[in-house]
C-alpha positions in Angstrom: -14.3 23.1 31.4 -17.6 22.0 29.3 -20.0 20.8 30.9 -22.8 18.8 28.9 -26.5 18.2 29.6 -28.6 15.3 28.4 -31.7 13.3 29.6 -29.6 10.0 29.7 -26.3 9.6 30.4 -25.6 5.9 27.6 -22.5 4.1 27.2 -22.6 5.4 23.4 -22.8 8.9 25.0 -20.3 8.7 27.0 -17.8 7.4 24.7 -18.1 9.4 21.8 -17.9 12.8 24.3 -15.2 10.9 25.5 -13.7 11.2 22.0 -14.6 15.2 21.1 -12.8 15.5 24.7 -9.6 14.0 24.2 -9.5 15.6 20.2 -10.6 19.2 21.5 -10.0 19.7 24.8 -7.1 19.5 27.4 -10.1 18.4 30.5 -12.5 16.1 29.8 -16.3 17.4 29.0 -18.3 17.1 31.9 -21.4 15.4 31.1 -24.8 15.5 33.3 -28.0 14.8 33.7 -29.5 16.6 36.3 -31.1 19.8 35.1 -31.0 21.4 38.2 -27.1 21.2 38.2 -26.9 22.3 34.7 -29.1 25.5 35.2 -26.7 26.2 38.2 -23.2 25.6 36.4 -21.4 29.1 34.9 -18.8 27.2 33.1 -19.8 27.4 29.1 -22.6 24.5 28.6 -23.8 22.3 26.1 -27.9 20.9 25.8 -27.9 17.8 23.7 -31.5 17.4 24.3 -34.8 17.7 22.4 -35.4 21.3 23.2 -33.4 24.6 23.5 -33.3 26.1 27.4 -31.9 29.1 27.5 -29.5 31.8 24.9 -26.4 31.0 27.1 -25.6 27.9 25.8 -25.1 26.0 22.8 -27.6 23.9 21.9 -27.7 20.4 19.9 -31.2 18.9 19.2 -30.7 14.7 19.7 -31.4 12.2 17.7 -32.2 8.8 18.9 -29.4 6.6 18.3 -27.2 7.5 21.3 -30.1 6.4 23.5 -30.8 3.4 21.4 -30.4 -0.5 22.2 -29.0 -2.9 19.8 -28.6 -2.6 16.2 -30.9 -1.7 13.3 -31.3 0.0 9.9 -30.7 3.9 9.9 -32.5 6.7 7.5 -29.8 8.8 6.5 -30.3 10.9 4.4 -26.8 13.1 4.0 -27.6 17.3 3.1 -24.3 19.4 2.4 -22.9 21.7 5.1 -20.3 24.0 4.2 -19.2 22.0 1.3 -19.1 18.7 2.8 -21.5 15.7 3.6 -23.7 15.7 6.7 -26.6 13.7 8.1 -28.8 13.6 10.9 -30.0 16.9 10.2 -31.7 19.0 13.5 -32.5 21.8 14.9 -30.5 24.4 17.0 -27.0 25.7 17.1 -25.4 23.3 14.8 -26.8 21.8 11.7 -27.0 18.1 12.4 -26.4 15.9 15.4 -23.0 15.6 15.4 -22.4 13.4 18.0 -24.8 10.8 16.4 -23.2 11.2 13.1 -19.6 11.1 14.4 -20.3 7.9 16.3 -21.9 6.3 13.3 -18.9 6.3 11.6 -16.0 5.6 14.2 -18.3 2.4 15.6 -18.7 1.1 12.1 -22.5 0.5 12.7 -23.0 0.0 9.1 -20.6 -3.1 8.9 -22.6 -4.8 11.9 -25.6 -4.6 9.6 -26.4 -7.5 6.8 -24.1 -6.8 4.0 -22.4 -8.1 0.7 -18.6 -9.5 1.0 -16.2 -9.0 -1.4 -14.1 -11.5 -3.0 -11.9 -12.1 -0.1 -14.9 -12.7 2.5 -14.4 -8.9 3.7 -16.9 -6.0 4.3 -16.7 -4.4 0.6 -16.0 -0.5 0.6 -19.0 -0.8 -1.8 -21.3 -1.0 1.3 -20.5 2.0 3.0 -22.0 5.0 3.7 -18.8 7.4 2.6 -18.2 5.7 -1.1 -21.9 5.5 -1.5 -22.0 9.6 -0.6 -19.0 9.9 -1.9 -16.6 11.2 1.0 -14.6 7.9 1.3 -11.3 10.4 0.4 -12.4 12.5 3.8 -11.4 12.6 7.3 -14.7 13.8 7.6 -15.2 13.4 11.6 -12.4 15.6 12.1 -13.5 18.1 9.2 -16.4 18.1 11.4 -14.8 18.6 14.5 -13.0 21.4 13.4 -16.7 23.2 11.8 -17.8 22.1 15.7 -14.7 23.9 17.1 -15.4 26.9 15.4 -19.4 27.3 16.4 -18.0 26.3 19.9 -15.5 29.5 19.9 -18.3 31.9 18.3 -20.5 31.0 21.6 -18.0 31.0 24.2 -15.2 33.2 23.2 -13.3 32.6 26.2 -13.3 28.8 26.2 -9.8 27.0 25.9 -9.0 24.6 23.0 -6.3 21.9 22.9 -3.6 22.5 20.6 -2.8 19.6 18.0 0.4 18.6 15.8 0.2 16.6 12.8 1.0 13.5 12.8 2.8 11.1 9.7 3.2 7.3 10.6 5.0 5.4 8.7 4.3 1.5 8.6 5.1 -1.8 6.8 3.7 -5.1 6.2 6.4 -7.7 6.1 4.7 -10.9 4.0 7.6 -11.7 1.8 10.4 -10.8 3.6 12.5 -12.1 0.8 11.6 -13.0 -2.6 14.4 -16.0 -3.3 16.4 -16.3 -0.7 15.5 -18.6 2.8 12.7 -20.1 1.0 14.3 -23.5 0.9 14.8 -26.3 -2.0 11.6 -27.2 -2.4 9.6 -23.8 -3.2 12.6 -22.6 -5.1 12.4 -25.1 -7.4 9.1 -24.3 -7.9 9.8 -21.4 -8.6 12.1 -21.7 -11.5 9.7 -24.4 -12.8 7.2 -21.6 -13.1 9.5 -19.3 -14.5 10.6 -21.8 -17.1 6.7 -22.8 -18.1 5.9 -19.0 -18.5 9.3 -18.3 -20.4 10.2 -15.9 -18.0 14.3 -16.2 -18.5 15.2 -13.1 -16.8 13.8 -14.5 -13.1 15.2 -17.9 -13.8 18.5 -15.8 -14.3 17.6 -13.4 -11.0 16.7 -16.6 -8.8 20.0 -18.3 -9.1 22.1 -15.4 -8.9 20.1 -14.4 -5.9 20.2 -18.2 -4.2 23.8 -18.5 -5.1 25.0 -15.1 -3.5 25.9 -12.9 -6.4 22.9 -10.8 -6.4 20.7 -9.0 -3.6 17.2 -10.3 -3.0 15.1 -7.7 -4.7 12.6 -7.7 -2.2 15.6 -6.8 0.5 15.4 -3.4 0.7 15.8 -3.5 4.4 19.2 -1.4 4.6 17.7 1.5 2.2 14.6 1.6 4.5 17.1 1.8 7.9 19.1 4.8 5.7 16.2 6.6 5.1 14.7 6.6 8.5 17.7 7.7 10.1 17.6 10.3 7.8 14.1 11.1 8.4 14.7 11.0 12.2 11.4 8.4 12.2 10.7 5.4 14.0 7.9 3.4 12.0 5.9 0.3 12.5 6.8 -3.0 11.1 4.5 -5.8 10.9 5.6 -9.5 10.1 3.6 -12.5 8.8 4.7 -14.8 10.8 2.5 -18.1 8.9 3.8 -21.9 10.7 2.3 -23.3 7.3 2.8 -21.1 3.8 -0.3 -22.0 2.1 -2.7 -19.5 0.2 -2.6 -16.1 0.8 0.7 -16.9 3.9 3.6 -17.2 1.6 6.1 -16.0 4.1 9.2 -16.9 5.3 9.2 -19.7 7.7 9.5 -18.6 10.5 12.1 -21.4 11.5 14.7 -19.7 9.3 17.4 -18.5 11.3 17.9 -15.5 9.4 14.4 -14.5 9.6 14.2 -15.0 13.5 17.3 -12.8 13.4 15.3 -9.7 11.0 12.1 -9.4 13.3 14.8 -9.7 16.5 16.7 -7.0 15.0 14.1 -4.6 14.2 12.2 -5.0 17.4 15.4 -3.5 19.0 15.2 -0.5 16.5 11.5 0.1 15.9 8.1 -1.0 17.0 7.1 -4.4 15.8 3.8 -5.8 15.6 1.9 -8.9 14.8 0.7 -9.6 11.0 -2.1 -12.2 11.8 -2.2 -14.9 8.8 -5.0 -15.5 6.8 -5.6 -18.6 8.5 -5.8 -17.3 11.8 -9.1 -15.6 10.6 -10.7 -18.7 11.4 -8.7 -20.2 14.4 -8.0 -18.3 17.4 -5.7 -21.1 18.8 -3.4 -20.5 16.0 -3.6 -16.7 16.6 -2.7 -17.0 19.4 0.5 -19.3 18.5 2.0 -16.6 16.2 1.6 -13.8 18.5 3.8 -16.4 21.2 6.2 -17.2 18.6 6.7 -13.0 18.1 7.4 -12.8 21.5 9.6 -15.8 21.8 11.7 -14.1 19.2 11.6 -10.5 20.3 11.6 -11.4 24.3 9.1 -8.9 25.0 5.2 -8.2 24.9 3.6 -7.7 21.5 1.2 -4.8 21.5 0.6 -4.1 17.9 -1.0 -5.7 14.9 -2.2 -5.6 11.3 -4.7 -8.1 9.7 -3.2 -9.5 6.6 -5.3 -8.6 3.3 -6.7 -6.4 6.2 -8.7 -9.7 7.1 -11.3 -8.4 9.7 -14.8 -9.1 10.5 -16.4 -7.0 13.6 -16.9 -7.8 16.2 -15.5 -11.3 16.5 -11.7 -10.3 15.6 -11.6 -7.2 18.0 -12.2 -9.3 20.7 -10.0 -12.0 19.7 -7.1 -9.1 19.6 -8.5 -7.8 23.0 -8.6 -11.4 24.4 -4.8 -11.7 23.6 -3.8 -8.3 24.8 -3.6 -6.4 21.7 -3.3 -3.1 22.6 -3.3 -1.2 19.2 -4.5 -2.3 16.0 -3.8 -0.5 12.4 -6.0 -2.4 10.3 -8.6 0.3 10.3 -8.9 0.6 6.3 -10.1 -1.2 3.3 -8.2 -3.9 1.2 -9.9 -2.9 -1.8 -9.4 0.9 -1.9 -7.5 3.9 -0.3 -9.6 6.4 1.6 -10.7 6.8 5.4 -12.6 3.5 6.0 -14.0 4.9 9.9 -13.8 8.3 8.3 -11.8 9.6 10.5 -7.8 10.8 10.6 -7.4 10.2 14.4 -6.8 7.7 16.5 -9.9 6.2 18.6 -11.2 3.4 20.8 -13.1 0.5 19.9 -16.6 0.3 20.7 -18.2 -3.1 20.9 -21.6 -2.4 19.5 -23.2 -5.8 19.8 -22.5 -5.3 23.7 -22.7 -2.1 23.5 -19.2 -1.7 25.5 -16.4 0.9 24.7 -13.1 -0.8 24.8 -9.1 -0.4 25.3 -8.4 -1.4 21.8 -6.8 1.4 20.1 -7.8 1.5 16.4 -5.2 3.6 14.1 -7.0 4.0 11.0 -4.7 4.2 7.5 -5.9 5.9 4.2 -2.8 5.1 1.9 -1.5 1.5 1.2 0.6 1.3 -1.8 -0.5 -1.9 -2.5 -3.9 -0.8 -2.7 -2.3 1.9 -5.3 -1.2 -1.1 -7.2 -2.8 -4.0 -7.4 -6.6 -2.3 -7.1 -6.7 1.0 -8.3 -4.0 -0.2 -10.7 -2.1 3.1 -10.2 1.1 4.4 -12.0 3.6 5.7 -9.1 3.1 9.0 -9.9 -0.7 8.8 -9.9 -0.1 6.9 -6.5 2.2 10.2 -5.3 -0.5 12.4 -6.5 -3.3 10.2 -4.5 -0.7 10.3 -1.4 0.0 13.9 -1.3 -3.6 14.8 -1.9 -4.6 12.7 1.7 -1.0 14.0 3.2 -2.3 17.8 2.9 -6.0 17.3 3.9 -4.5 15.3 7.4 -1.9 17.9 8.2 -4.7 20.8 7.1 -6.7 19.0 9.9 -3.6 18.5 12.7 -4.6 14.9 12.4 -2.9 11.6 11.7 -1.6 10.0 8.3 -0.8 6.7 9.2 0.4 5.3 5.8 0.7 1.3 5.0 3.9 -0.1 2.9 5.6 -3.4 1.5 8.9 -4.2 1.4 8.3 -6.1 -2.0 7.0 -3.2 -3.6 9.6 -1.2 -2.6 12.6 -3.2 -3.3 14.2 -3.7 -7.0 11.9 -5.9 -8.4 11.2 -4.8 -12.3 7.1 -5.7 -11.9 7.4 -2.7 -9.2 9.7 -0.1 -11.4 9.2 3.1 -10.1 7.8 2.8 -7.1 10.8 2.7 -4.8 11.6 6.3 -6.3 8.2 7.3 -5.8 8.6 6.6 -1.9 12.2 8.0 -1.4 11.1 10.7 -3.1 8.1 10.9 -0.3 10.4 10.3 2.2 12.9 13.1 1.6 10.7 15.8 0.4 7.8 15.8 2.5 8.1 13.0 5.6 11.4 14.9 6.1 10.0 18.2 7.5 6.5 16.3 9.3 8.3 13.0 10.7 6.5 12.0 14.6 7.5 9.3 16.2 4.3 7.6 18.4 
């Protein structure tokens, strides 16, 4: 066991110890402030304090922000540390107060300061610290952790570490589940009126061959998908828009069709299934609240999980609303704009409230790769997209952390606009997620 000294034992102490614990250790870091008790203790110790006590322990000068009260502008100013960004540079037996710096970046204290949207109302990647320093393509908590884990061992030969597996976690956001089919008289004919104004023949062909049976929908790769997880031997997330009123960004399915009900009931028997919150629920909790009933009408049991369409999130205000209704893990821990590690960080953590200061039960599982992201925004070819996904699939499983990967069924179904792409992810699939599958 560690045990930990410090002057004052804070709530933002305590939780990010709690997190190096549960990522480095099999017992939990004891933590302290009595002095007397820590001079006394044999175990290997740690001083995160303001001065050094003695050559038998390892010693982390502080910064203030763990001992801090509310919320205000930091001066960071990041320094390079064996190759790789660092800030809150101090003295003693590691370069910078990592504890400080690792809970900067997990709590998201930079999006809870004034800051410039983007387009879609959303805290812009442009903001942050790690695009700004430029380590938005590194885990770099865990690159940390494992620099940390090192000086740790040097110290205290003898002291045990935990061992970790890599993890790969497939997901899916369901918003079309079908591109013709179930959408009902009305939006299909206006969809071959748009077809006709814009000339496109070939969807005004596809549509009513698809509507009248004798072709499959090409967003319906459903099947495939089941085919290649079995193969795999992977259970992955599915997430489903689940909109009352298709307006806007919502263009699902209704969900009053039959055959839809009968999808999300089905693969809530054969996977984990989560929540896809619609845009509009960004600004009404009450109708939050009525889609996440209607997903548990449907599946007849407790929905845990959700994903924030266009990764609609705003902190703190829709962490509680997800806490309020019971949500127990979120995975919309990434940007809308850009691939990369949003939190920095390729593990899973806890929310921590920093307006009140409060670590929470909400279980963030941060993604790095969405292949719409790929497409629509960085306007990727699929094999510039594979080369982007393998590149963050070998720094995570270098690490022993988690690759929690985001994917649509429209992108990877038959439509022509997304040519490529579908062989891009089998090919994923049964070269690489093959040999690393975990199930969570």
């Amino acid at each position: 066991m560690l045990l930990l000294y410090t002057h004052t034992v804070t709530p933002r102490l305590e939780y990010i110890v709690d997190f190096f614990s549960r990522e480095l250790f099999d017992e939990p870091i004891e933590v302290t402030s009595s002095r007397a008790a820590y001079n006394a203790s044999i175990q290997p110790r740690i001083n995160y304090s303001g001065q050094a006590f003695s050559d038998n322990e390892f010693f982390i000068e502080h910064t203030s922000l763990l001992f801090e009260k509310g919320i205000r502008d930091q001066p960071i100013e990041c320094f390079e540390v064996n190759f790789h960004k660092a800030f809150f540079q101090t003295r003693g037996d590691f370069p910078f107060d990592i504890f400080a710096a690792s809970f900067y970046l997990l709590s998201r204290y930079e999006e809870y300061l004034p800051h410039k949207k983007d387009e879609y109302g959303r805290y812009a990647h442009t903001n942050s610290l790690a695009f700004r320093e430029g380590f938005l393509q590194q885990p770099l908590v865990n690159i940390w952790m494992e620099e940390f884990r090192k000086a740790l061992q040097q110290k205290f030969p003898n002291l045990r570490f935990k061992g970790r597996n890599f993890k790969c976690i497939l997901s899916y956001d369901i918003d079309m589940a079908w591109s013709y089919r179930h959408k009902g008289f009305m939006r299909n004919m206006g969809g071959f009126a748009r077809s006709i104004k814009n000339g496109n023949w070939n969807q005004v062909k596809e549509r009513w061959e698809v509507v009248r049976g004798k072709r499959k929908d090409p967003f319906d790769c459903f099947e495939w998908l089941d085919a290649l997880h079995l193969y795999c031997r992977l259970k992955p997330y599915y997430f489903f828009l689940v909109a009352k009123k298709q307006t806007g960004y919502d263009k699902n399915t209704s969900p009053d069709v039959k055959q839809f009900q009968d999808l999300v009931e089905y693969y809530s028997n054969s996977y984990k299934v989560g929540l896809h919150p619609s845009w509009q629920t960004g600004d009404d909790e009450e109708l939050f609240e009525s889609e996440l009933e209607w997903m548990e009408d449907v599946t007849g049991r407790a929905i845990i999980h959700s994903r924030q369409h266009y990764i609609r999130f705003t902190l703190p205000d829709t962490f509680r609303t997800l806490t309020n209704l019971g949500i127990q893990k979120e995975f919309s821990m990434g940007y809308g704009t850009i691939n990369g590690f949003r939190a920095s960080v390729c593990s899973s953590f806890y929310w921590y409230d920093l307006e009140k200061d409060d670590p929470t039960t909400l279980m963030l599982y941060p993604f790095c790769f969405m292949d719409a992201n790929a497409y629509y925004e960085q306007k990727f070819t699929p094999q510039q997209a594979y080369t982007e996904l393998m590149q963050y699939y070998s720094t995570v499983k270098k690490l022993n952390g988690m690759l929690v990967t985001v994917w649509h069924n429209s992108i990877l179904g038959t439509d022509s606009a997304f040519a490529g792409w579908r062989e891009m992810f089998e090919l994923f699939m049964k070269e690489t997620v093959y040999w690393d599958a975990y199930c969570d």
